[in-house]
C-alpha positions in Angstrom: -30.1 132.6 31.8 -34.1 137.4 43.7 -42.7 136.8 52.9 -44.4 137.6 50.3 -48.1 136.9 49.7 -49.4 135.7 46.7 -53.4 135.9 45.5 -54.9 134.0 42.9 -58.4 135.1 40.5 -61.0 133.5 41.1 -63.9 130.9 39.1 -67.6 131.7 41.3 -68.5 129.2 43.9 -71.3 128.0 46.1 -70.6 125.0 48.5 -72.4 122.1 47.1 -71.9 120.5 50.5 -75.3 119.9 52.2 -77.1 121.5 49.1 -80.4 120.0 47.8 -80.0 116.9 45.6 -82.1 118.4 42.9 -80.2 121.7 42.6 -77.4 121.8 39.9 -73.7 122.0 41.3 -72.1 124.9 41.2 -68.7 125.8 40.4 -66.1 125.8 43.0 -65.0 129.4 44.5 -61.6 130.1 43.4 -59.7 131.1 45.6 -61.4 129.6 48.7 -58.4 129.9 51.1 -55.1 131.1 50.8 -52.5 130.2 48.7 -49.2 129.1 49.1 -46.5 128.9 46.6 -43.4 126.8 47.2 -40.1 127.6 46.6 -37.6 124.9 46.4 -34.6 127.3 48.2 -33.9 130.3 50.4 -35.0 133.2 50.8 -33.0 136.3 49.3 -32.6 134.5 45.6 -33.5 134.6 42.4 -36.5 132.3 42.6 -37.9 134.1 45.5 -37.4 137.1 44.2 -39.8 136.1 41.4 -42.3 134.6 43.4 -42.3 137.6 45.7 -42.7 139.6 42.9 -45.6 137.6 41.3 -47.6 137.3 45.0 -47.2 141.1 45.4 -48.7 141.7 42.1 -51.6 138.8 41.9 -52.4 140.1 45.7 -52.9 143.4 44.2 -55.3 141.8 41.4 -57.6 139.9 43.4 -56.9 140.3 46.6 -56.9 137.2 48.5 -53.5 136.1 50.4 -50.9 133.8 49.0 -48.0 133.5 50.8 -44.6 132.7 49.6 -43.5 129.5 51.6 -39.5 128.6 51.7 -38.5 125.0 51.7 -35.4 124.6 50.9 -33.0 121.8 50.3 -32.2 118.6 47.8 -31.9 120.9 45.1 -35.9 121.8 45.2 -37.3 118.6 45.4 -38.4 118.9 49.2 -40.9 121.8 48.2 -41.8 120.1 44.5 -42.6 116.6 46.5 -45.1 119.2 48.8 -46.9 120.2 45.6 -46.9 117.1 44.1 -49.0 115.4 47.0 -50.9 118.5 47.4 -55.2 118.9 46.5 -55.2 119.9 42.8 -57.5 122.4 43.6 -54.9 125.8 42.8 -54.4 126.8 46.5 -50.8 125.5 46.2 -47.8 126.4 43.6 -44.6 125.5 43.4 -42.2 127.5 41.7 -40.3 125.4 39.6 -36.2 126.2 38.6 -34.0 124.8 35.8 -33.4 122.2 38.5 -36.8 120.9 38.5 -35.9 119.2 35.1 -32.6 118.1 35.9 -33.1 116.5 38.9 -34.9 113.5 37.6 -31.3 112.3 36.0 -29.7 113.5 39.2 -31.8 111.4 41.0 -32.4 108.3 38.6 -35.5 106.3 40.4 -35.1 108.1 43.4 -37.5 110.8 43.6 -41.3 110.5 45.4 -42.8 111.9 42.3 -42.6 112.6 38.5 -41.9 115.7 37.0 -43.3 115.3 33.9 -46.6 113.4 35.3 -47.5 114.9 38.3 -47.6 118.8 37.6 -49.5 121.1 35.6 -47.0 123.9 33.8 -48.7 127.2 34.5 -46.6 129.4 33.2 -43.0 130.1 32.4 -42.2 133.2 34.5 -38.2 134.4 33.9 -35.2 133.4 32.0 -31.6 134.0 33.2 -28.5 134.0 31.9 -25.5 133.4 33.6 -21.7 134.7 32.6 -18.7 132.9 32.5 -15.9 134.8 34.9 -12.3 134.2 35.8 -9.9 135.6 37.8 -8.2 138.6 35.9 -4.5 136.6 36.7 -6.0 133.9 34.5 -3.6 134.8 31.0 -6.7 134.3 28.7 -8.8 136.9 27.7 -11.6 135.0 25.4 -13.3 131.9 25.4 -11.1 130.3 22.6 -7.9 130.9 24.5 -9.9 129.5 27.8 -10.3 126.0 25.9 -6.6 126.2 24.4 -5.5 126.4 27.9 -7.6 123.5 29.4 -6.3 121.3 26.6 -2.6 122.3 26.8 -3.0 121.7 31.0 -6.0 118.7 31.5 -7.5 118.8 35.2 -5.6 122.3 35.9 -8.3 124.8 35.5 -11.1 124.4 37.7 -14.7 125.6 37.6 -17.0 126.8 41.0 -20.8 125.8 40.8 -23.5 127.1 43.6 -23.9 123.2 44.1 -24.8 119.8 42.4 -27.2 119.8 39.9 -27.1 123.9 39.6 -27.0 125.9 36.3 -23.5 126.8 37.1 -22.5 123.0 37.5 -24.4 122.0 34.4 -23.4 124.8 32.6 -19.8 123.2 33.3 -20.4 120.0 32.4 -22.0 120.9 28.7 -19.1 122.9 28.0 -16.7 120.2 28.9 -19.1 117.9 26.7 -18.8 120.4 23.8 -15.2 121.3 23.8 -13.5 117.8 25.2 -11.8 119.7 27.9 -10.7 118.2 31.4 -11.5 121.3 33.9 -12.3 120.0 37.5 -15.9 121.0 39.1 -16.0 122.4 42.8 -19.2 122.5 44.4 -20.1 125.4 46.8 -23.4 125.6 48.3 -24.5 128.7 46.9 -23.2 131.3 45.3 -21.8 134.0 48.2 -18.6 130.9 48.8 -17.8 130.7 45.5 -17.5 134.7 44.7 -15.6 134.7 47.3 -13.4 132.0 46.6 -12.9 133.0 42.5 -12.4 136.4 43.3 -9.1 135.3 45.6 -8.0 132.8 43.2 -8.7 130.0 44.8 -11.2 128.9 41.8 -10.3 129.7 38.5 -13.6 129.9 36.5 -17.2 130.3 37.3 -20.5 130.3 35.5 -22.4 132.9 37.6 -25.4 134.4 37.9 -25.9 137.7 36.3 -27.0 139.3 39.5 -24.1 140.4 42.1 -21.4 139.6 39.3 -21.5 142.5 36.7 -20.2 145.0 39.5 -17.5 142.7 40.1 -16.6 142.9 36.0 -16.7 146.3 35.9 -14.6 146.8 38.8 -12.0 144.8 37.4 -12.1 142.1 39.9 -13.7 139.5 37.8 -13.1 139.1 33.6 -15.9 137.9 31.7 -15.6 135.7 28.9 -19.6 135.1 27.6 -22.9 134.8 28.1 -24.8 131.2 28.4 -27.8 132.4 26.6 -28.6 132.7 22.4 -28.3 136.2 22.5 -26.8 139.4 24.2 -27.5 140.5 27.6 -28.5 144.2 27.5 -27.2 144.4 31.1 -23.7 143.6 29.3 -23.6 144.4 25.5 -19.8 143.7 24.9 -19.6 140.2 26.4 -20.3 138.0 23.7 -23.0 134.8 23.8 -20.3 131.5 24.4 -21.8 130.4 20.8 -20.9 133.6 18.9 -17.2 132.8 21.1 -16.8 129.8 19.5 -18.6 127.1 21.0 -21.7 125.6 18.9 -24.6 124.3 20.4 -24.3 126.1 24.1 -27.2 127.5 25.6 -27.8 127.5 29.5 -30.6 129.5 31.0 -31.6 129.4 34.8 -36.0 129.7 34.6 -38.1 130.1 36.7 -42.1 129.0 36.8 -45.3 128.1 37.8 -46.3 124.7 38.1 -49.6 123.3 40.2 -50.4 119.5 40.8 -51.4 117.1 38.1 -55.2 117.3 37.8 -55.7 121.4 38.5 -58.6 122.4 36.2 -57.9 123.8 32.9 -60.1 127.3 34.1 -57.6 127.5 37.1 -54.9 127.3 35.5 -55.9 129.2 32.1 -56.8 132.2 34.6 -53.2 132.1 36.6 -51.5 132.2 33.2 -53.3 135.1 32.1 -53.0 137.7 35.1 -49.4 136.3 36.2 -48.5 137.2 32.3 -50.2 140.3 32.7 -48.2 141.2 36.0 -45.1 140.1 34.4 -45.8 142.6 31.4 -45.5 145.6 33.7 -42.9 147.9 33.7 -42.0 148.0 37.1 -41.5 144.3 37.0 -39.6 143.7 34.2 -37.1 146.6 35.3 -36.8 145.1 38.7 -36.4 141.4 37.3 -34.0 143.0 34.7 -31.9 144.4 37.2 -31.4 141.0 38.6 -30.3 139.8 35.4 -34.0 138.2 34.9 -36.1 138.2 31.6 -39.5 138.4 32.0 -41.9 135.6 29.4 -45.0 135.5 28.8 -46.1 131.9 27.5 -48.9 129.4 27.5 -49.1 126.5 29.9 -48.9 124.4 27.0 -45.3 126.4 25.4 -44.4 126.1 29.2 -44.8 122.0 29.5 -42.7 121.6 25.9 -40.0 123.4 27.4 -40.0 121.5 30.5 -39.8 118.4 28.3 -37.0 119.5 26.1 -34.9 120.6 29.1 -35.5 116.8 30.9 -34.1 115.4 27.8 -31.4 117.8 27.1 -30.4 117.7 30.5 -30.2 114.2 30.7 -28.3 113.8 28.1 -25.7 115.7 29.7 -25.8 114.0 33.3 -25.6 110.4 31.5 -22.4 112.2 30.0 -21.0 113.5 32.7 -22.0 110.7 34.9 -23.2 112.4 37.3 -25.4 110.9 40.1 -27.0 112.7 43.6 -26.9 109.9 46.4 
């Protein structure tokens, strides 16, 4: 809907520390130290790729080290708990995921921090789509006939995810909420298991990531049946959006962002925005994030907390659903 190091600009700074009482303060040096920017999951995916790709470039800029620290597990909020209880001073990041605003319904009162309260949106880096795939033996070739087919045979047809809480999983559970069908969900962790596992038929259907799944259209080992996002991807021109196949209302896109902790100044966090923006405008990037099936966007902290606060509700909405509940 891909360590590296990652440099921030800079606000000029003297140490007021053991400075004369009479002397005016002067603005804090930004950055002071390095900086590290969290990401929620392993290396070698899509949200490392991105904040690999942003360090590189914001190193480049300003030259002062920010390294790209790996902490994965319970679906990001290990490395969004280390932000959140981290100085709000800019030296540490977290990049947020699609997950970052589901997981407060996945987790209902059991998280150590609030999404919405205790980070600062810096800006909204990518958007993904994902594509829905099946196994080629699967005797439907469309979206329409898909539903048709869970409705004729309830609890037959079952649907991979790269785990609880994912964009595949939820991506599942909206179209079941849409359509009224009964297909089964089958967690993988990750998504290497469930390729695997669709591609021998073991699976029968699979909202994947764009990146790693096109080849497998093309080759004929995998049919593709639409898109999760409002429009087209260029990557795949003839696979149509899953609203324009017929089902109103469905729109799933895996993102990707900055986010510091609550209190980061506004001059911090206004100059992040603009050189991450400008590194994400370049041409080199956006080819390389395209070719993961990433689209680079260039928005303001303030179009970047909206959105965070439209997906927490939509998302919710769908987990209270679905019941679905992370223990």
């Amino acid at each position: 809907m891909a360590s590296g190091k990652l440099l921030i600009g800079f606000l000029p700074v003297l140490a007021a520390f053991g400075a004369s009482a009479q002397r005016p303060e002067a603005p804090l040096q930004y950055p002071s130290k390095p900086i590290h920017i969290f990401v929620g999951f392993p290396p070698g995916g899509n949200s490392d790729f991105v904040a690999r790709a942003v360090s590189r470039g914001l190193g480049e800029l300003w030259g002062q080290q920010v390294i790209v620290d790996n902490r994965p597990g319970a679906g990001g909020n290990i490395a969004a708990e280390m932000v959140a209880k981290s100085p709000a001073d800019g030296h540490t990041l977290l990049l947020g995921v699609f997950a970052h605003a589901v997981n407060p319904s996945l987790y209902a009162g059991k998280l150590p921090f609030d999404t919405l309260k205790d980070f600062v949106p810096v800006i909204l880096c990518v958007s993904s789509a994902n594509i829905l795939v099946v196994h080629p033996s699967l005797p439907v070739k469309s979206v329409k006939e898909l539903i048709a087919l869970a409705k004729a045979k309830p609890g037959a047809i079952t649907y991979a995810s790269a785990g609880n809480g994912t964009a595949s999983h939820l991506a599942g559970e909206l179209l079941k909420m849409l359509t009224g069908i009964d297909i089964v969900h089958v967690p993988y962790r990750g998504t290497g298991l469930a390729h695997t596992d669709l591609m021998g038929g073991r699976v029968t259907m699979f909202f994947a990531a764009m990146a790693g799944t096109l080849s497998n259209v093309q080759s004929g080992r995998l049919r593709a049946l639409g898109v999760t996002t409002t429009k087209r991807w260029p990557g795949a021109p003839g696979v149509p959006t899953m609203i324009e196949a017929g089902v109103p209302g469905f729109e799933v896109n895996s993102w990707s962002g900055l986010l510091a902790p609550a209190g980061t100044p506004k001059e911090i966090v206004a100059r992040l925005n603009t050189e991450v923006a400008r590194i994400l405008r370049s041409t080199e990037i956006r080819e390389r994030l395209y070719s993961f099936g990433a689209e680079p966007i260039d928005n303001t902290p303030e179009e970047f907390a909206a959105y965070i606060n439209s997906e927490f509700i939509k998302w919710a909405k769908v987990v209270k659903a679905a019941g679905l509940r992370v223990d």
